[in-house]
ZAMI-530426 format. One record per atom (N, C-alpha, C): x, y, z; residue number from 1; residue in one letter. Coordinates in pm, whole numbers, always signed. Layout:
REM ZAMI-530426
REC   east  north     up   k r
REC      X      Y      Z NUM A
...
REM end
This chain:
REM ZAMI-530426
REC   east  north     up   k r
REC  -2394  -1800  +3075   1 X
REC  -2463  -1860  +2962   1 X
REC  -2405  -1802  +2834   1 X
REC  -2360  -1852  +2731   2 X
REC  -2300  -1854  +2591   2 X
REC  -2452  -1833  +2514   2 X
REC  -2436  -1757  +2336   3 X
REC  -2493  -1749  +2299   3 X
REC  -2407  -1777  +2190   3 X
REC  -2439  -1880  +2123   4 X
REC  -2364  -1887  +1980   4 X
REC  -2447  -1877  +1869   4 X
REC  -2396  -1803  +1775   5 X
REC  -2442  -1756  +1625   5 X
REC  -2345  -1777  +1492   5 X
REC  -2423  -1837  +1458   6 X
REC  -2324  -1906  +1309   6 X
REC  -2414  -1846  +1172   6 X
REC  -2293  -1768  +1086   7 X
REC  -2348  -1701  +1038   7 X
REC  -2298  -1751   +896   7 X
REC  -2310  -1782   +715   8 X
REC  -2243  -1831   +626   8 X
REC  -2058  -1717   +649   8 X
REC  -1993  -1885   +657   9 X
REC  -1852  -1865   +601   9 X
REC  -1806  -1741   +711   9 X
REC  -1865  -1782   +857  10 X
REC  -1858  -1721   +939  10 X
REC  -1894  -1797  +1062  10 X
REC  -1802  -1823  +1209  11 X
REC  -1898  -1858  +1308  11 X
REC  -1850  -1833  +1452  11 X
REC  -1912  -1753  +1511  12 X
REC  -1848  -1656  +1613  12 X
REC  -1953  -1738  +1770  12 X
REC  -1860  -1741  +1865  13 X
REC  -1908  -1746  +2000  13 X
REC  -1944  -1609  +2068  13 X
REC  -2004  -1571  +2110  14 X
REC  -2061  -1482  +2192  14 X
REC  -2094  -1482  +2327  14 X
REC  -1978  -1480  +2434  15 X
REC  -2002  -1435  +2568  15 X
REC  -1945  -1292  +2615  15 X
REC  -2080  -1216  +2697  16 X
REC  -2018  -1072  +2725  16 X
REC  -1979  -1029  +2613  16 X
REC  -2015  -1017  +2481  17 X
REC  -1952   -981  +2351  17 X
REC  -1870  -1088  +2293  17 X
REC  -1805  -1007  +2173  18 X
REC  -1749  -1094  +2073  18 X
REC  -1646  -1182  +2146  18 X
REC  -1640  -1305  +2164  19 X
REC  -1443  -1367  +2177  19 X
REC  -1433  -1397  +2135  19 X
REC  -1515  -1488  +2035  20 X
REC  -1371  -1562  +1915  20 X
REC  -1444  -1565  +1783  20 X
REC  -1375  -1563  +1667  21 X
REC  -1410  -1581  +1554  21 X
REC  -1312  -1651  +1486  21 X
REC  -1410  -1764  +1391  22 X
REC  -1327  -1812  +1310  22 X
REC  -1426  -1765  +1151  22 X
REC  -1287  -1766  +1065  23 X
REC  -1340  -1694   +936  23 X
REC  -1277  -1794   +807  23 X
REC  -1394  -1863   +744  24 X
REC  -1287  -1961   +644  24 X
REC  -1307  -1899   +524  24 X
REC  -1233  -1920   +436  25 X
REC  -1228  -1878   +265  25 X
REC  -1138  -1977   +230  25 X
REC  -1205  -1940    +75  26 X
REC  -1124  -2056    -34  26 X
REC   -968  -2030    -44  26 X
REC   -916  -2152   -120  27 X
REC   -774  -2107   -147  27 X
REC   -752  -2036   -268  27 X
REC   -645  -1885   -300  28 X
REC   -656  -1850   -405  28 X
REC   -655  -1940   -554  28 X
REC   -785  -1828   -630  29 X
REC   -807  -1897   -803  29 X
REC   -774  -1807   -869  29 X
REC   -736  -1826  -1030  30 X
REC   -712  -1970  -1018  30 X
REC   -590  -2031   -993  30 X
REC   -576  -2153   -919  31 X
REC   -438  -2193   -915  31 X
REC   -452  -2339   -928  31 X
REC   -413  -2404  -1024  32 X
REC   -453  -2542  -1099  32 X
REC   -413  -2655   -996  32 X
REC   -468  -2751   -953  33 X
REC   -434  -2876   -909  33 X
REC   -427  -2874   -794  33 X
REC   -442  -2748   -716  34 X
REC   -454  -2704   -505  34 X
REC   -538  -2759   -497  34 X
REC   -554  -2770   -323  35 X
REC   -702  -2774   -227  35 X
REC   -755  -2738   -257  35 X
REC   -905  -2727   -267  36 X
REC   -995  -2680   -259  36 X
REC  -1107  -2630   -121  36 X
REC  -1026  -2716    -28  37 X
REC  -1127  -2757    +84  37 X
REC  -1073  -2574   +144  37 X
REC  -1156  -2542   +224  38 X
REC  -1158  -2393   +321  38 X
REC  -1014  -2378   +373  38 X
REC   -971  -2284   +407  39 X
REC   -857  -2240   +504  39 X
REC   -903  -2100   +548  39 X
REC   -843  -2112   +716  40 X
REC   -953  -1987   +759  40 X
REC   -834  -1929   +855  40 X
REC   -885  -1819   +950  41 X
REC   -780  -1726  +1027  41 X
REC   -897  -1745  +1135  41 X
REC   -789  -1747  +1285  42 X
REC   -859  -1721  +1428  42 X
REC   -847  -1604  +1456  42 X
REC   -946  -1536  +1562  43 X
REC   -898  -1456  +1664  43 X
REC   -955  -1451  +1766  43 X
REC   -909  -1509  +1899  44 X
REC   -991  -1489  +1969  44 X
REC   -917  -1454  +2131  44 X
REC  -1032  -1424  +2198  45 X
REC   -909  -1307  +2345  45 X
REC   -922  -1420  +2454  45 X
REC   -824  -1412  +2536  46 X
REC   -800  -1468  +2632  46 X
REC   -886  -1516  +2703  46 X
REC   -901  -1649  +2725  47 X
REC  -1064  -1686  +2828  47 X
REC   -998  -1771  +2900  47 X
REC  -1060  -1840  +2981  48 X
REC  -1090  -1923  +3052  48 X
REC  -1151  -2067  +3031  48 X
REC  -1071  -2221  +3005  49 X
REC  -1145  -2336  +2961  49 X
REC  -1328  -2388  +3078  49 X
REC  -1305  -2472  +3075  50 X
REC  -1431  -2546  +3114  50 X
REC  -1374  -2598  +3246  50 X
REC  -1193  -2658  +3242  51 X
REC  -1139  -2689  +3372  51 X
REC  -1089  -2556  +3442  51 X
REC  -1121  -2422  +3408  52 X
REC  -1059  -2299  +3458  52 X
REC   -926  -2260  +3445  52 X
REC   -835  -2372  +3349  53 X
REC   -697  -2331  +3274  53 X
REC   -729  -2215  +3228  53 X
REC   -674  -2082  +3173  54 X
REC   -665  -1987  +3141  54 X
REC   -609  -2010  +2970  54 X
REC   -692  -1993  +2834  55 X
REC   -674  -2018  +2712  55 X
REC   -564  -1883  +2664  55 X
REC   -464  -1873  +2577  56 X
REC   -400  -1747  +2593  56 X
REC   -475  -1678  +2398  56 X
REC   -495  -1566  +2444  57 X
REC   -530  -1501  +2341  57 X
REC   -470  -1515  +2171  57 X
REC   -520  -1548  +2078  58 X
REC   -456  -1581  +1952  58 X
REC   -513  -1448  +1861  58 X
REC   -446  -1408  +1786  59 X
REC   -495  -1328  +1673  59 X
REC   -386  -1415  +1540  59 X
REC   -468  -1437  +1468  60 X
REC   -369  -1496  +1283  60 X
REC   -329  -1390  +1225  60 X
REC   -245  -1406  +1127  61 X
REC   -181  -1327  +1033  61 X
REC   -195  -1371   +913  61 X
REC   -278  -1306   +808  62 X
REC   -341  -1313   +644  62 X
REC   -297  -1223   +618  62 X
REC   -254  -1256   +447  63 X
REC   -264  -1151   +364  63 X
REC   -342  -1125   +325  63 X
REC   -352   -974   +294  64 X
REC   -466   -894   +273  64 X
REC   -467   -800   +108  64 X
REC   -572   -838     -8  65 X
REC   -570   -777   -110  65 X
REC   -603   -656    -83  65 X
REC   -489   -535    -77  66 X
REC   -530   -438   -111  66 X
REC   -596   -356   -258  66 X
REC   -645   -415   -305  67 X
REC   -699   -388   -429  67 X
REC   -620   -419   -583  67 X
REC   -527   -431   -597  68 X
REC   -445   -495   -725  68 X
REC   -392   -611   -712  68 X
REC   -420   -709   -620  69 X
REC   -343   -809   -566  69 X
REC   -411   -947   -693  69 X
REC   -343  -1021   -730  70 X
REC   -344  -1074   -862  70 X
REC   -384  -1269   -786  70 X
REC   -384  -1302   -852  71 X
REC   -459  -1507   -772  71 X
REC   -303  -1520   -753  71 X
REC   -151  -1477   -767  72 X
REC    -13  -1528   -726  72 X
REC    +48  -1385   -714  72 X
REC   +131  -1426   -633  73 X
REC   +232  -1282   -635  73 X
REC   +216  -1258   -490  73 X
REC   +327  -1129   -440  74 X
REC   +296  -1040   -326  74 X
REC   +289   -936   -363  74 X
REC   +277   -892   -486  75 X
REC   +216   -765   -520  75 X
REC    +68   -708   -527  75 X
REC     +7   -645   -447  76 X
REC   -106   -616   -426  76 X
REC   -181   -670   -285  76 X
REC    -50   -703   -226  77 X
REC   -108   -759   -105  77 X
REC    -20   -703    +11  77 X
REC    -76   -756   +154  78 X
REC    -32   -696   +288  78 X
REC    -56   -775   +394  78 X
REC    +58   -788   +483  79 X
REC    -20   -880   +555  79 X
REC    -59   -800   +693  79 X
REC   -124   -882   +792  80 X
REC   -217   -769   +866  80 X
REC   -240   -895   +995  80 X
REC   -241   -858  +1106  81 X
REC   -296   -944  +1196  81 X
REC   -458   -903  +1246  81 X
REC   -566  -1033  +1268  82 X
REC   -640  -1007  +1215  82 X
REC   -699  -1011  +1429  82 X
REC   -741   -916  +1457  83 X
REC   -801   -871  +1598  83 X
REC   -931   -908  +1622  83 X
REC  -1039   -901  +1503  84 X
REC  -1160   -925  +1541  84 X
REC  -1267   -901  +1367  84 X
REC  -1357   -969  +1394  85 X
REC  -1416   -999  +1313  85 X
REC  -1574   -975  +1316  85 X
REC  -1634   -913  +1232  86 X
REC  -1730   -861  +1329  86 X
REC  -1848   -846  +1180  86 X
REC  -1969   -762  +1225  87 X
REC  -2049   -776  +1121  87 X
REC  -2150   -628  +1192  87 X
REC  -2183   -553  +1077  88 X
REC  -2275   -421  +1167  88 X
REC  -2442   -452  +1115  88 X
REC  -2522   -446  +1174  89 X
REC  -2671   -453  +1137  89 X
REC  -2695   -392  +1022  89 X
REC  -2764   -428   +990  90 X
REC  -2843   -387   +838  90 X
REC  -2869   -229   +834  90 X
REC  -2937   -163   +987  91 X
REC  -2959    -59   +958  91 X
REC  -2842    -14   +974  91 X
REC  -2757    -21  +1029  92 X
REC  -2623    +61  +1057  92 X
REC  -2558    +49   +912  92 X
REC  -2525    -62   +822  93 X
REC  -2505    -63   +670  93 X
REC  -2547     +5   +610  93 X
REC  -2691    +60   +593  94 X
REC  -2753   +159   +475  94 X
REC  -2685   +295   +548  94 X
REC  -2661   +335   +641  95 X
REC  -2601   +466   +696  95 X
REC  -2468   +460   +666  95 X
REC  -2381   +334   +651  96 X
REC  -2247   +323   +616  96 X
REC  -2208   +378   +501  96 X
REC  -2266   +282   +424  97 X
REC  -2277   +279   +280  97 X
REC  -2421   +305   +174  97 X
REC  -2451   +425   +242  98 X
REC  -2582   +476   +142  98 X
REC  -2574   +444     -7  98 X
REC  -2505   +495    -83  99 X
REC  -2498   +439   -217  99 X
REC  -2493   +294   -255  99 X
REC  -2620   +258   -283 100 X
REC  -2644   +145   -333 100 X
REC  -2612    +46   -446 100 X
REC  -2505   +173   -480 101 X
REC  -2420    +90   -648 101 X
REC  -2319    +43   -585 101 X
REC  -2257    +72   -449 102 X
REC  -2193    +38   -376 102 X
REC  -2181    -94   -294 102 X
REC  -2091   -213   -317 103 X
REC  -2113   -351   -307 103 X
REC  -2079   -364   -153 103 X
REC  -2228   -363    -51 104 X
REC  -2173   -359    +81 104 X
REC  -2112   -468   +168 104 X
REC  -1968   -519   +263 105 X
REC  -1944   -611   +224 105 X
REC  -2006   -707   +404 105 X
REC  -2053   -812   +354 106 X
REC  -2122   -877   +483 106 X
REC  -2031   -894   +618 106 X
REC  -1905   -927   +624 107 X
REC  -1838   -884   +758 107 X
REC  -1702   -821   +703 107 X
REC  -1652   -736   +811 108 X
REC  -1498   -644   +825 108 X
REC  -1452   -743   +950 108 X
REC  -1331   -707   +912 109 X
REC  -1191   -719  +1000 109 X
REC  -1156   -638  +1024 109 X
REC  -1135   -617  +1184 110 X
REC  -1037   -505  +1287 110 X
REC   -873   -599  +1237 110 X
REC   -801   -494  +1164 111 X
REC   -664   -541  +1134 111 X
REC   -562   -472  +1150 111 X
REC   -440   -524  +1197 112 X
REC   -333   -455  +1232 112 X
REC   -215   -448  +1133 112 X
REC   -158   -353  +1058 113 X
REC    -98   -396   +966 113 X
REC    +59   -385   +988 113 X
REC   +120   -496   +898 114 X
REC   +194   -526   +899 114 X
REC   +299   -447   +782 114 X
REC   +435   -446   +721 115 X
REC   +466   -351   +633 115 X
REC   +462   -442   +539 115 X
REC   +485   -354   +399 116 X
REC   +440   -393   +279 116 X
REC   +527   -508   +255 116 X
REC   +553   -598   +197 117 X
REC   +638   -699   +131 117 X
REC   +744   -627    +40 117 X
REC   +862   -643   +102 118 X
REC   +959   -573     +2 118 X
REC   +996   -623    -91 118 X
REC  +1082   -529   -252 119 X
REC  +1060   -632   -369 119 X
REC  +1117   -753   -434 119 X
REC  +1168   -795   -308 120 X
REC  +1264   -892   -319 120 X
REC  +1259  -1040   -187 120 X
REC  +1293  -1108   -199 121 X
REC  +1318  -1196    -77 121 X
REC  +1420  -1194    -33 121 X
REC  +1441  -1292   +104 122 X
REC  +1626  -1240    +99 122 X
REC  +1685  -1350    +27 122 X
REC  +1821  -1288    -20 123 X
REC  +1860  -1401    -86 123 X
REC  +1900  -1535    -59 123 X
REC  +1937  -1558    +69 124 X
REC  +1965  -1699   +149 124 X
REC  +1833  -1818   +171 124 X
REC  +1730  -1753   +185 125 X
REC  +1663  -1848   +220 125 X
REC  +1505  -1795   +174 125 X
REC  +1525  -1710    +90 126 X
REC  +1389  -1713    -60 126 X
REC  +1256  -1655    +43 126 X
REC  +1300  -1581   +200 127 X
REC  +1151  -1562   +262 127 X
REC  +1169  -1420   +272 127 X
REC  +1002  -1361   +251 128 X
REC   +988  -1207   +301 128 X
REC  +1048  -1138   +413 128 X
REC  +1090  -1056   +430 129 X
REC  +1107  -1017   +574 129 X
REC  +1000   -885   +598 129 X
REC   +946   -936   +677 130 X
REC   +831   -784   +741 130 X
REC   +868   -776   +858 130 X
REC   +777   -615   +884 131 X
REC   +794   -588  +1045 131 X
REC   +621   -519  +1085 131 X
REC   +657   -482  +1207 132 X
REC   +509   -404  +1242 132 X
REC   +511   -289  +1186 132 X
REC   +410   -231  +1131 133 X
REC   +388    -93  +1110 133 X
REC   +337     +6  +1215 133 X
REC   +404    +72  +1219 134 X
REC   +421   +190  +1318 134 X
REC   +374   +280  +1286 134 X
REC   +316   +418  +1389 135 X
REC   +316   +561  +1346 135 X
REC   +302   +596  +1503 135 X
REC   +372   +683  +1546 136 X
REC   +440   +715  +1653 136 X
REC   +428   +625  +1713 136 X
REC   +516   +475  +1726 137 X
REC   +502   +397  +1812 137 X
REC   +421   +328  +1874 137 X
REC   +288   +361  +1745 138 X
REC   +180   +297  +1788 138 X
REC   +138   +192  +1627 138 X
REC    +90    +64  +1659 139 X
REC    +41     -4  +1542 139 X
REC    -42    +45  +1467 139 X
REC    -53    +10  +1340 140 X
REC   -166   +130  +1231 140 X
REC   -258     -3  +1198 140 X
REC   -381    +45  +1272 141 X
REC   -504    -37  +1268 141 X
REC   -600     +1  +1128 141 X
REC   -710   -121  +1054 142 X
REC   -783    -60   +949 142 X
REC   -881   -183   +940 142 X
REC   -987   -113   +905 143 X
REC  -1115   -181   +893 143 X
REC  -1084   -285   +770 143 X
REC  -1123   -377   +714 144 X
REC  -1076   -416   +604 144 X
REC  -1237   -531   +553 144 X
REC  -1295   -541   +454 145 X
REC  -1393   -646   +394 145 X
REC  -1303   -787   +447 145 X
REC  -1372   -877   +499 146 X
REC  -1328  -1009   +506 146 X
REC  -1283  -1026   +386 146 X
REC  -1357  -1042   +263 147 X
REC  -1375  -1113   +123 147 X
REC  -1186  -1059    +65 147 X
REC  -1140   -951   +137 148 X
REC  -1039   -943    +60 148 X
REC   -924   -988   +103 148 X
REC   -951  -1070   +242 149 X
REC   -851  -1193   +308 149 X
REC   -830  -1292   +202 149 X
REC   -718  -1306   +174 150 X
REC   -671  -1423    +85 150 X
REC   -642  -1548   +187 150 X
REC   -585  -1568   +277 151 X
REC   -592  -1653   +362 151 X
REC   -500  -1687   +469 151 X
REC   -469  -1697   +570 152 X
REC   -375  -1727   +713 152 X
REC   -276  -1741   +627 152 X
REC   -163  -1666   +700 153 X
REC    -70  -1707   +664 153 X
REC    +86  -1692   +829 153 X
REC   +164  -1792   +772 154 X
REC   +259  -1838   +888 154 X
REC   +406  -1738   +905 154 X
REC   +445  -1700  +1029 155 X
REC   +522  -1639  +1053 155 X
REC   +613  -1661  +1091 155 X
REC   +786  -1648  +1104 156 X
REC   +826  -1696  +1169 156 X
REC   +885  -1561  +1236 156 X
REC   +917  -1580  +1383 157 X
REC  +1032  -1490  +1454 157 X
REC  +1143  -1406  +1370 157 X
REC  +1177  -1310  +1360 158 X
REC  +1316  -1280  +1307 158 X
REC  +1404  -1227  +1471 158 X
REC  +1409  -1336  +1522 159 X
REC  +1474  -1335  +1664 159 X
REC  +1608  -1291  +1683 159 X
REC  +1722  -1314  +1579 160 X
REC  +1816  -1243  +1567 160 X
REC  +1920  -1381  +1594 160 X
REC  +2008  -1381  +1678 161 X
REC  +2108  -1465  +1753 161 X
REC  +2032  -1574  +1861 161 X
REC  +1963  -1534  +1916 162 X
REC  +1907  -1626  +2014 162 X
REC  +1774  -1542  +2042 162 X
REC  +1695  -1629  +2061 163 X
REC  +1505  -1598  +2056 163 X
REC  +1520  -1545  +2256 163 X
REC  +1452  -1438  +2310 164 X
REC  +1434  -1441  +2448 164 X
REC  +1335  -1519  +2438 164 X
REC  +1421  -1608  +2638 165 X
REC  +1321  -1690  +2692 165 X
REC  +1219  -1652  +2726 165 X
REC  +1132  -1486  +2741 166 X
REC  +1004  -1427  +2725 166 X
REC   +891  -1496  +2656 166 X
REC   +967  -1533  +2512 167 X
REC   +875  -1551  +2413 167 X
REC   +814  -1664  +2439 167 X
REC   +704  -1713  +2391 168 X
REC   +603  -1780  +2383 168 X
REC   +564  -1788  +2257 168 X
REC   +525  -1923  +2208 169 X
REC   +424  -1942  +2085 169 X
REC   +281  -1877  +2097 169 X
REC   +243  -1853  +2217 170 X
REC    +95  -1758  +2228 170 X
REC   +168  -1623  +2297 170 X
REC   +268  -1593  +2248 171 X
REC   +278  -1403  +2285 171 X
REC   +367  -1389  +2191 171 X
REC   +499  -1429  +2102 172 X
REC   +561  -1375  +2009 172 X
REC   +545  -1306  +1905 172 X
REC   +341  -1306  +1871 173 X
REC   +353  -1227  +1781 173 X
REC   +338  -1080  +1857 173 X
REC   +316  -1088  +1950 174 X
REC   +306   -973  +2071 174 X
REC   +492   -878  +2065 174 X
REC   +552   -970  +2103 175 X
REC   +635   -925  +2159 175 X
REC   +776   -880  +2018 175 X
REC   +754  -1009  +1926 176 X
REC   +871  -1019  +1825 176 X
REC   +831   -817  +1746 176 X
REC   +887   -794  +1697 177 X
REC   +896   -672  +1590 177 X
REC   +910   -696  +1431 177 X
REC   +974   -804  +1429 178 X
REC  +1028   -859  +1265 178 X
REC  +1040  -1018  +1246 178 X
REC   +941   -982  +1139 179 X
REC   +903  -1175  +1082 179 X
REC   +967  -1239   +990 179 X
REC   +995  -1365   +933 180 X
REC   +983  -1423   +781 180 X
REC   +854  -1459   +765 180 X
REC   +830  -1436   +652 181 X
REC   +669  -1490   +588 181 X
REC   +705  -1665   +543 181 X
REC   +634  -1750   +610 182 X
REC   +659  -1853   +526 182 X
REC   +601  -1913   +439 182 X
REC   +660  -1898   +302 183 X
REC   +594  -1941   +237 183 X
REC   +587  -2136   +181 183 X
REC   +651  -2157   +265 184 X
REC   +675  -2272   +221 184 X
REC   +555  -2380   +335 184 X
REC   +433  -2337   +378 185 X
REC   +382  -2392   +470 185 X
REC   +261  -2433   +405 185 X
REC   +225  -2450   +309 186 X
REC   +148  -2560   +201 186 X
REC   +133  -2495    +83 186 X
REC    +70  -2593    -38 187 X
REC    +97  -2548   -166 187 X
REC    +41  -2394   -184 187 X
REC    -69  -2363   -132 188 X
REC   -193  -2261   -175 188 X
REC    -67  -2158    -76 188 X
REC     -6  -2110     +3 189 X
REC    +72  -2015    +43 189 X
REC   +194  -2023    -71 189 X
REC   +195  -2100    -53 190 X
REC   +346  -2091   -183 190 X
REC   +332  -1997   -316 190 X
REC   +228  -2056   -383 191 X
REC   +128  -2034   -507 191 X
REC   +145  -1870   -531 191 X
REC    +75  -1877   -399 192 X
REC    +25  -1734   -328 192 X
REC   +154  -1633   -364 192 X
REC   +266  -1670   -223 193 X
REC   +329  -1541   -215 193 X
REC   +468  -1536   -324 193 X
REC   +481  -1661   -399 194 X
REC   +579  -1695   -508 194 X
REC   +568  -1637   -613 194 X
REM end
């Protein structure tokens, strides 16, 4: 038996715990003459359909305002793959964040980060190049406010000469090490990382 809970600008399935969340937000403002309509990030773990096909686990990749990040630019931002999405009870909040001048934020993201945007693109073909962030060979995970998700954003492989036949569209972000950011995958990303 499923228990689903839909919560504002939030709406998560619940079997045996969390599996999937979807999380929508606006497109960055201001930016004159964009969408307006939501754009959101998945994550959700490996299940099982209704015909017993096996669904393969997705986590998205958003940039993330680390605190100076401006309505355009990649300065002040990070991108981060986003693991889980979650929300702590009220009483567990006042123990979080006792100080009440303190703006507590209604759900966090379990996020995996990605490296900073370097200050340049490459010059051939105008896209970021990132990789995973490491510390001894392990990914550097961080709690993060939803609210400071700017919004999904698209990756491509930096596969090299030829992509291994390993890869998969549901495991490459697993397996690849180094991305292009694309920014060219609708106006509000462009806006964004241009």
């Amino acid at each position: 038996m499923s228990l689903q809970r839909t919560v504002p600008g939030t709406s998560a399935t619940h079997l045996r715990g969390l599996s999937s969340s979807t999380t929508t937000y606006p497109p960055p403002s201001p930016v004159p003459r964009l969408s307006t309509s939501p754009q959101g990030c998945t994550s959700h773990f490996a299940r099982r359909n209704k015909y017993d096909n096996e669904v393969p686990a997705r986590f998205d990749t958003v940039p993330i305002n680390t605190g100076t990040g401006g309505p355009t630019g990649t300065s002040g931002y990070r991108v981060a793959q986003v693991r889980v999405v979650f929300k702590f009870p009220d009483s567990a909040m006042s123990t979080l964040f006792p100080n009440r001048a303190v703006v507590r934020p209604d759900h966090l993201a379990y996020v995996e980060w990605v490296t900073a945007f370097p200050s340049t693109p490459h010059p051939d073909h105008g896209l970021y190049k990132i990789s995973r962030s490491l510390r001894r060979g392990d990914r550097i995970p961080r709690i993060v406010p939803v609210q400071n998700i700017a919004r999904s954003c698209h990756l491509f492989p930096d596969s090299g000469a030829a992509a291994p036949r390993t890869w998969a569209s549901s495991t490459v972000l697993e397996h690849c090490t180094s991305f292009f950011v694309n920014s060219f995958a609708d106006r509000n990303t462009n806006k964004l990382i241009n």
